[in-house]
C-alpha positions, 0 to 999 in steps of 0.5 A: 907494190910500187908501179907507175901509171903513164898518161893522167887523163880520164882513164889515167887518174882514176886508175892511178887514185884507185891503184893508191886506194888499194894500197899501192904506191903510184907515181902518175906520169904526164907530160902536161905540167899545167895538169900534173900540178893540178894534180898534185895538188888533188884538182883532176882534169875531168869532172867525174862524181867522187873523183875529186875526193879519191883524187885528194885522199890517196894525194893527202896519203903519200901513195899517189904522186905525179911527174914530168920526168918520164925516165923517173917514171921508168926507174920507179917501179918494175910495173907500168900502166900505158893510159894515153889516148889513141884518138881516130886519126883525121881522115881514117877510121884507124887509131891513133897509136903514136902515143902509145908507141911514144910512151913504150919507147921512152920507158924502154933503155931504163927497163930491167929484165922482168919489168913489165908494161900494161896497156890500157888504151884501147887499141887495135888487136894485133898492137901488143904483140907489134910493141912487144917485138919492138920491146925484145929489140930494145929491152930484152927480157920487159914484158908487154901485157894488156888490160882492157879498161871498162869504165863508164864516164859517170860511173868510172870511180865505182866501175874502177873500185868495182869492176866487172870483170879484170881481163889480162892479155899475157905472154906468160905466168910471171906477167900474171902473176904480177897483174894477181897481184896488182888486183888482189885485193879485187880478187880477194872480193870475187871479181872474175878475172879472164887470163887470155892471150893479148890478141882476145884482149885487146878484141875484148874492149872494142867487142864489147863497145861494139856490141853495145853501140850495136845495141843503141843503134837497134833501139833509135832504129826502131824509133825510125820505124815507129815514127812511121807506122805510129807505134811507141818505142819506150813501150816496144823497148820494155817488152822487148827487153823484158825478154831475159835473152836481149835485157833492157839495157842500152835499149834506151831510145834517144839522140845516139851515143858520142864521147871519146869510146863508141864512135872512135872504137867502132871505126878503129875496129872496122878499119882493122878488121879490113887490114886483116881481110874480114871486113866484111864480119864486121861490115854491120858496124858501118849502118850501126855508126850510120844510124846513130849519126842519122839520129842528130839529123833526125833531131835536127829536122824535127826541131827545124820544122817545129819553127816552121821550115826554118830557123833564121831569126829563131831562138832555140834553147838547148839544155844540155851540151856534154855526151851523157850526163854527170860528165863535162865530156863534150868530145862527139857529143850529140848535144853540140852536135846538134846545136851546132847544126841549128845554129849553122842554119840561122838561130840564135841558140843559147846553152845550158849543162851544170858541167860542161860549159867550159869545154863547149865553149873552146869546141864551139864558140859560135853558140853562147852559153848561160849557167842559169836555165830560165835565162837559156830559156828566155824567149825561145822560140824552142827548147831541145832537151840534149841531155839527160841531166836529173836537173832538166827532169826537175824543171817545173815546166810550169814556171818555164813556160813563163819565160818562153816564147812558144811553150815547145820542147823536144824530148830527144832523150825521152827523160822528161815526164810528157804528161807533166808537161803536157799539162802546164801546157807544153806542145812536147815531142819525141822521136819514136812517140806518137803525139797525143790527139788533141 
C-alpha cells in the first residue's frame, strides 16, 4: 500500500520506518527542512535503540521517503497517518491541537472520496468526530479514523513492530477495512486488534496512561508512608505486586514519571472531562499529578539536607538528565527538574547522561555538563542519581568515591546495588528505604 505519515517526530519516524519495513511505501511529511534532510539521509531526530538502523534500511530500500510539500503529501497515497504533537497549552491543562487541526486542513482540498485520515496523536475525546464534521465540509465522502499509539520511549522500535494490541476508532467498514490492511501482516502474527468507535479510541490512550501514572504515584506514595513509619518500599512493593491482581509493573518507586506522554495526557484528560461536566470521575488524577511532582521537592530537601541545610558554595553531581533511560528526551524530565532546583538555591552542579547532554543544555543552560562521570563527580559535595542508566549501575563506587569530596549518594531511582556502596564506604540514601544502623 502507498500512504503517507504527516508529522516525522518521535511517534512519526518510527511508525513511518515500520510502515516501510512492512512492506508499504511511505512518504514521511514534515514541515522542518533541517529534519526531513536528516532524514533522508537516514539521521532520526531522537535517540531511540535501533531506530537508527530501521531508519536507514527501510531509506536504503526506496519504500521511505520524506518531504516538505504537503500537497505532494496528500496526492501521494489515498492513506494518511497525522503524527503531530499536541503539547499542554501554557496556562491550561487541555492540548494543544492546532497542529492537528493545521495538518487536516492542508491535506483536505486534495482528498478524493475514499480517502482516509488516521490520527495518532493523542487527543482529547471528542477531536475525531469535531474534525470529521469539519472533513464533510471541506471533502465530502474523506473519512477520519483514530489509531492510538502505545509506544514506550526505549522501547518504541519494538513496541512499534511488536504491539500489544492495534485499537482503530472508525465510522465504517470501508475505513476498517483498510487500517486490516495496513496491519495485516501484524495480524497475520496474532496481534489483537479492537474496532471501536473514535470517541473509546481516543479514551483508550489516555485510560490507559492514566491508569499507569496512577500506578507510580500509588507506589511514591507509599514511600512517603514508609519514610515515616520506617518501613521499606521495594519490599512492600514486591508483596504487593506479587498479588497476580495488582502485578508488579509500574510498581517501581522512585523520582515520578516525566517526558512528553504522563504528565501532559493526564491534565488533558482532567481538563476534558470538566468540559463534559464529570470532572469529578476523574478528580483523583489531580493528587496522582500532585504526588508525582511532590517526589522532586521530596528528592530535592532530602539532598538539601544531606549538605547540611543549604546548598551555597556546595558542589552536586547529578547523574542522569533524560526522563528515563535509553532515551535523550528531557521534556518534564524529573532529573532537570531536579538539578535545576538545587542549582536555583546556590550549588554549583555538574551533569551527566550517555545521551542527553545536548537537549539539557538548550533547556537549561545554567547547569554545566560533562561526558565523563569522574569528571561530574570531582569534588561533589554530592551525588544524586536521576536516572537509571545501566552505565551508573556499573560504576565501581570504590574508584568514585576517589574523586569526591564527601562519599554520598542519593539513590532516587533505587537502581544502585546499596550494599556495594555501602561497603566502599558510601553514606547512600533512598526514599522510602530506612538507613541502615551504624
Amino acid at each position: 500500500m502507498r500512504m503517507t505519515v504527516i508529522g516525522t517526530g518521535y511517534v512519526g519516524v518510527v511508525h513511518a520506518a515500520t510502515l516501510a519495513d512492512l512492506g508499504h511505501e511511505v512518504l514521511g511529511a514534515d514541515i522542518d527542512e533541517e529534519r526531513i534532510s536528516a532524514l533522508a539521509a537516514g539521521i532520526p531526530p531522537v535517540y531511540e535503540p535501533g531506530l537508527r538502523e530501521l531508519l536507514q534500511r527501510t531509506v536504503a530500500s526506496g519504500r521511505l521517503r520524506f518531504t516538505t510539500d504537503m500537497a505532494r503529501a496528500a496526492r501521494f497515497a489515498p492513506v494518511h497517518f497525522v503524527c503531530v504533537g499536541t503539547p499542554q497549552l501554557p496556562g491550561s491543562k487541555s492540548a494543544d491541537l492546532r497542529s492537528v487541526e493545521a495538518v487536516v486542513d492542508a491535506l483536505a482540498p486534495h482528498l478524493a472520496p475514499g480517502d482516509l485520515i488516521v490520527g495518532k496523536s493523542t487527543v482529547p475525546v471528542g477531536t475525531a468526530a469535531r474534525l470529521a464534521e469539519r472533513l464533510r465540509r471541506t471533502a465530502p465522502g474523506a473519512g477520519i479514523a483514530w489509531n492510538p499509539e502505545f509506544l514506550r520511549e526505549g522501547f518504541a522500535v519494538r513496541d512499534s513492530a511488536s504491539p500489544e494490541r492495534i485499537v482503530v476508532g472508525v465510522a465504517s467498514g470501508h475505513d476498517e477495512a483498510v487500517l486490516r490492511e495496513v496491519y495485516a501482516p501484524m495480524l497475520r502474527d496474532g496481534v489483537p486488534f479492537f474496532r471501536t468507535d473514535p470517541n473509546t479510541a481516543e479514551l483508550v490512550k489516555v485510560a490507559s496512561n492514566s491508569f499507569l501514572a496512577t500506578k507510580i504515584s500509588f507506589i511514591n506514595a507509599m514511600a512517603e508512608v514508609c519514610d515515616a513509619a520506617g518501613a521499606d518500599v521495594l519490599t512492600l512493593a514486591e508483596a504487593v505486586g506479587a498479588d497476580p491482581r495488582i502485578g508488579p509493573r509500574f510498581l517501581q518507586p522512585g523520582l515520578g514519571f516525566g517526558g512528553s506522554c504522563f504528565p501532559k495526557d493526564i491534565r488533558g484528560f482532567m481538563a476534558r472531562a470538566e468540559e463534559l461536566g464529570v470532572g469529578s470521575a476523574v478528580a483523583f488524577l489531580q493528587e496522582v499529578d500532585d504526588i508525582n511532582t511532590r517526589q522532586r521537592t521530596r528528592t530535592v530537601e532530602l539532598a538539601r539536607g544531606l549538605v547540611g541545610g543549604a546548598f551555597d558554595g556546595t558542589n552536586v553531581a547529578v547523574l542522569g538528565a533524560a526522563f528515563k533511560p535509553d532515551s535523550d528526551d528531557v521534556r518534564d524530565s524529573p532529573a532537570l527538574a531536579v538539578s535545576r532546583a538545587i542549582r536555583h538555591e546556590g550549588a554549583r552542579v555538574r551533569v551527566h547522561d550517555p545521551e542527553a547532554l545536548d537537549n539539557a543544555r538548550g533547556l537549561a543552560p545554567e547547569l554545566q555538563y560533562t561526558l565523563d562521570v569522574p569528571k561530574a563527580c570531582e569534588e561533589a559535595d554530592l551525588v544524586l542519581h536521576l536516572t537509571p542508566w545501566p552505565e551508573y549501575q556499573a560504576i565501581d563506587p570504590a574508584l568514585l568515591a576517589a574523586q569526591v569530596r564527601r562519599p554520598t549518594v542519593v539513590d532516587a531511582r533505587h537502581a544502585l546495588d546499596a550494599a556495594m556502596w555501602r561497603r566502599a564506604g558510601w553514606s547512600l540514601h533512598a526514599p522510602g528505604r530506612p538507613q541502615p544502623e551504624e
